[in-house]
C-alpha positions as CSV (number, residue, x, y, z in Angstrom):
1,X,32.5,9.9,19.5
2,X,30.0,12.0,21.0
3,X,29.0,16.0,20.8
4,X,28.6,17.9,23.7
5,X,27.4,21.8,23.3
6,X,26.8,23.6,26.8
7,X,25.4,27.4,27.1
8,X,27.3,28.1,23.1
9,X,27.4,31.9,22.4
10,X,28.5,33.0,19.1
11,X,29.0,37.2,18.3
12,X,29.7,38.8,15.4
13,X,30.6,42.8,15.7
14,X,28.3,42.8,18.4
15,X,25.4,40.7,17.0
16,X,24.4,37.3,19.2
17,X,24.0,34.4,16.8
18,X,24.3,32.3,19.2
19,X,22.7,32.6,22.4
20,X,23.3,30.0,25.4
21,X,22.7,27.1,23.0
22,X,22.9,23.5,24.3
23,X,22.5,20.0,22.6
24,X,24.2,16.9,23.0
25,X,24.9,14.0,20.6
26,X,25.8,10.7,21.5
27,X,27.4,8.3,19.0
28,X,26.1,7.4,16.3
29,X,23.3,9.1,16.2
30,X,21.8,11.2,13.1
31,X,21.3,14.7,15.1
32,X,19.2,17.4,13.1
33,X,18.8,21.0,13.9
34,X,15.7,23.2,12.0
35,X,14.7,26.6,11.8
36,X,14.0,29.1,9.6
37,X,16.7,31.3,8.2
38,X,18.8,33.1,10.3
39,X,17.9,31.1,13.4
40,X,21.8,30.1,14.0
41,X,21.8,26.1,12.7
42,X,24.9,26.8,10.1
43,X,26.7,29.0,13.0
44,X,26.5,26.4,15.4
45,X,28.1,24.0,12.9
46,X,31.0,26.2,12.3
47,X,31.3,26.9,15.7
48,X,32.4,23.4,16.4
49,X,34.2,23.0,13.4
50,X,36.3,26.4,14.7
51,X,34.8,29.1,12.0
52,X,32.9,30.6,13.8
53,X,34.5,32.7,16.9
54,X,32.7,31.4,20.4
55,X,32.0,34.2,23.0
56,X,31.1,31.6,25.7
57,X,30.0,28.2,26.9
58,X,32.2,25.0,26.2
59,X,31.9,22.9,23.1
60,X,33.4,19.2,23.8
61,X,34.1,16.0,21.4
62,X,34.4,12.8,23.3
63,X,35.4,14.5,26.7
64,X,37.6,17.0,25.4
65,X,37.2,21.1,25.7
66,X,37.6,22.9,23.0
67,X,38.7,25.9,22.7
68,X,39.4,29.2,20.8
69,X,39.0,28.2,16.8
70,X,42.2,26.4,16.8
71,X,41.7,22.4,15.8
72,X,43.6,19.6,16.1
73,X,44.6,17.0,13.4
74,X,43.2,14.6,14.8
75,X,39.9,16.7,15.6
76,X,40.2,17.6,12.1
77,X,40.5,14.0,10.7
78,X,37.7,12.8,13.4
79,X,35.4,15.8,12.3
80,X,34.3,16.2,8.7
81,X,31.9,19.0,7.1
82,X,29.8,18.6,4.0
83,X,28.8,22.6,2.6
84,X,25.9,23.3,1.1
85,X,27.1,24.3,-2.3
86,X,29.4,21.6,-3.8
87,X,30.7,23.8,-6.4
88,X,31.7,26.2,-4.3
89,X,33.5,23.7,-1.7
90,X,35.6,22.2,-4.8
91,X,38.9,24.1,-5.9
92,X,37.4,24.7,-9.6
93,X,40.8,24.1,-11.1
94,X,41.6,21.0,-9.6
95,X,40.9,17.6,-10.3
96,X,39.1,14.8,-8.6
97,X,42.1,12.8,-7.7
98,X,43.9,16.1,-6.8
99,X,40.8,16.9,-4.3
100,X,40.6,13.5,-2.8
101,X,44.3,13.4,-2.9
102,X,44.8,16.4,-0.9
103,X,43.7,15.5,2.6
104,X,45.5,12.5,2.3
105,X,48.6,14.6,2.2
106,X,47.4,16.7,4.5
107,X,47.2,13.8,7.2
108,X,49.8,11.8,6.3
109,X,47.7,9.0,5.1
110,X,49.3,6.3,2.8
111,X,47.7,3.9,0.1
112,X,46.6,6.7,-1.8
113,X,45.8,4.7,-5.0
114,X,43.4,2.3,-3.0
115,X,41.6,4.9,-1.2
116,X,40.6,7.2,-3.7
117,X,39.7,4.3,-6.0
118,X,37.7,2.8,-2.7
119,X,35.9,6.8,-1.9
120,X,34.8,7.2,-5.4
121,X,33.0,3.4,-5.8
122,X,31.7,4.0,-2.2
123,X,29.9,7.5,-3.5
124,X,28.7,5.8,-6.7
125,X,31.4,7.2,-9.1
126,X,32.8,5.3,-11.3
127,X,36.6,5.5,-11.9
128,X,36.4,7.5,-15.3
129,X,35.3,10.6,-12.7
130,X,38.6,10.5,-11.4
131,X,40.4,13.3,-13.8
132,X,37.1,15.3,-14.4
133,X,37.2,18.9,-13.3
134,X,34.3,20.6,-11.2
135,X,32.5,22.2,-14.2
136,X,32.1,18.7,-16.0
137,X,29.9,17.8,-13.1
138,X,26.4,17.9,-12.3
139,X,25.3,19.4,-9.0
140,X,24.4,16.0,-7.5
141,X,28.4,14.1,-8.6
142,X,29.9,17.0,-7.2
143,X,28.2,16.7,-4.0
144,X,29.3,13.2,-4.2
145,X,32.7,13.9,-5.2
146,X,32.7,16.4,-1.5
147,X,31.1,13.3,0.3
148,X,33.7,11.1,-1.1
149,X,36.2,13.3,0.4
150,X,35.2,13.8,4.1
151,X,34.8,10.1,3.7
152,X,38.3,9.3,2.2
153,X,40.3,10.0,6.0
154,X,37.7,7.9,7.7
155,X,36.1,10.6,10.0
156,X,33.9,9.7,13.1
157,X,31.7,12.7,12.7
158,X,30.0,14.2,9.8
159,X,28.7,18.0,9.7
160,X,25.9,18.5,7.6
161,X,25.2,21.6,6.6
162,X,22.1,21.9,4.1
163,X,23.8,19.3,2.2
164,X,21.2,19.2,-0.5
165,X,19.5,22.4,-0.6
166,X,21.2,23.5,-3.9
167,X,20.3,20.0,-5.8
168,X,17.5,18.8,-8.0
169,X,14.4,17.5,-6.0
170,X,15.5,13.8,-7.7
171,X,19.3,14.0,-6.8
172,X,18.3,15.4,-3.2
173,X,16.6,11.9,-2.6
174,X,19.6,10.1,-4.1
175,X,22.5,11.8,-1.8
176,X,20.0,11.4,1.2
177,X,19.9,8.1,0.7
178,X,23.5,7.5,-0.1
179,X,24.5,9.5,3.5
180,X,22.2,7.0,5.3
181,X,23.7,4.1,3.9
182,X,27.6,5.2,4.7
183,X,26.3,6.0,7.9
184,X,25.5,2.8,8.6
185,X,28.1,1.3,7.4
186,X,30.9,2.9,9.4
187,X,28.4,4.1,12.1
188,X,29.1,7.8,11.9
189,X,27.4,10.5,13.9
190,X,25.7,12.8,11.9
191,X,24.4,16.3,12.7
192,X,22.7,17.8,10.2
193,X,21.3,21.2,9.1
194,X,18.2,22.0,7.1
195,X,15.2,23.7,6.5
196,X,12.8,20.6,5.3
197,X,11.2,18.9,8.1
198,X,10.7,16.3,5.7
199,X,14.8,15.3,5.2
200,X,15.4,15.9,9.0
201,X,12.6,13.2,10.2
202,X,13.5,10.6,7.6
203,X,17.3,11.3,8.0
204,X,17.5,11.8,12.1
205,X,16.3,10.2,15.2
206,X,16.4,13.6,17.3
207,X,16.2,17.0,16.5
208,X,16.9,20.5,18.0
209,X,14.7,23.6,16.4
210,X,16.2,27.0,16.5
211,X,14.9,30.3,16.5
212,X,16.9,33.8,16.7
213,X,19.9,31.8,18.2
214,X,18.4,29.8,20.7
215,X,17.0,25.9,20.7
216,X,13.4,26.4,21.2
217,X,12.8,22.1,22.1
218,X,14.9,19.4,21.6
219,X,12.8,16.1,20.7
220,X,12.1,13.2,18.6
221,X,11.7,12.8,15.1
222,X,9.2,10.6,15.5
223,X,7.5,13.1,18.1
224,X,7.8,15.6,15.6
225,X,6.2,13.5,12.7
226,X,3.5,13.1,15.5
227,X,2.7,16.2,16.2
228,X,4.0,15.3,19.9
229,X,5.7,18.9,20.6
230,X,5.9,21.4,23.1
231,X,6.7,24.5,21.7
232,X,4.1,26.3,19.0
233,X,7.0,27.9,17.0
234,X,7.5,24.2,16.3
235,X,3.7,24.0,15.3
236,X,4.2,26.8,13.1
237,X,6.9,25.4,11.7
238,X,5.7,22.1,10.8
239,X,3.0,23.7,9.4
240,X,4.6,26.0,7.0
241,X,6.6,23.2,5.6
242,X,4.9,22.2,2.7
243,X,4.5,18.4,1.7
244,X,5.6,17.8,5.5
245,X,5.9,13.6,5.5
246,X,7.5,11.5,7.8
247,X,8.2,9.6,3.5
248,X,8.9,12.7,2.3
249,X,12.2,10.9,0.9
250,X,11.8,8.1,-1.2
251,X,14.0,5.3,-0.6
């Protein structure tokens, strides 16, 4: 299932965070996007995933348009997004089961017992998680826990958005790894938004860096890792990113 973004504009109360962006994913592939703050990676995200109201250009998943901020089911099965903050993507009152539960429901999916028992051991959760509440998880399970549910309706598209930012250096390597391997597994196209260089060239095979809204190059991680790029914002940036490694993630 493949990502294509053509000439994206996003306003907000007259503010352009999004101005003419284009990038294109193919199937997959493990897609990043990097910038500083404020350069527009999280808008674009939510701008496919319809939060984010669109001003202009076309947005289409495997040949079809999209439009407005309307999504279908099956878009919305198809297309998962990881948040940043698991704790605050988890209904704090619920359960495990009740969270994994609930967009089974919401699809209509059946063989409920198997697949929640299946997305927990696939996350690295045992079973005994299954009745635990939010707040009687660490930062790094209840990541998990969000992973496990994306995972759970069998999406072809994941959207990353700083998905370890908010975790321990330690658990950041661990849910790193743990994406790369699912991905493989079920070959799943990834794009994914962060700040560290490092995470983006270990985790993607092509990147996009952003600046005030736009995509300032589009290359290879491994041209990046190289210091093989065109633009000197990406310079800059490489160079401000402390501990910049190609191994910055340990496997």
């Amino acid at each position: 299932m493949t990502i294509r973004i053509e000439n994206l504009s996003v306003s907000f109360d007259g503010f352009r965070a999004l101005n003419s962006v284009s990038i294109a994913v193919d199937k997959g592939e493990s897609f990043g996007l990097v910038g500083e703050s404020g350069s527009g990676k999280s808008t674009l995200l939510r701008a496919v995933s319809g939060l984010a109201p669109v001003s202009g250009g076309t947005i289409a998943v495997n040949g079809e348009a999209l439009t407005g901020s309307r999504r279908s089911r099956a878009f919305r099965r198809a297309v998962q997004m990881v948040f940043q903050d698991p704790y605050a993507s988890l209904h704090p009152r619920q359960t495990v089961d009740r969270q994994l539960l609930e967009p089974l429901a919401i699809h209509g999916i059946g063989d409920t017992e198997r697949r929640i028992l299946q997305a927990l051991d696939e996350v690295g959760l045992g079973h005994s998680f299954r009745f635990r509440y939010p707040h009687q998880l660490s930062g790094g399970q209840r990541q998990r826990v969000a992973i496990a549910r994306a995972l759970i309706v069998e999406p072809a598209i994941l959207l990353l958005d700083e998905p370890t930012s908010a975790l321990d250096a330690s658990v950041q390597a661990e849910v790193l790894n743990l994406l790369e391997e699912v991905r493989g597994r079920h070959n799943l196209t990834f794009v994914m938004v962060s700040h560290d260089l490092g995470v983006v060239t270990h985790m993607c095979s092509r990147l996009a860096v952003m600046k005030a809204g736009e995509v300032v190059e589009t290359l290879a991680a491994a041209d990046l890792a190289g210091g093989r790029m065109v633009s000197d914002y990406t310079r800059q940036l490489m160079v401000a990113s402390k501990g910049f490694s190609r191994e910055a993630v340990p496997g």
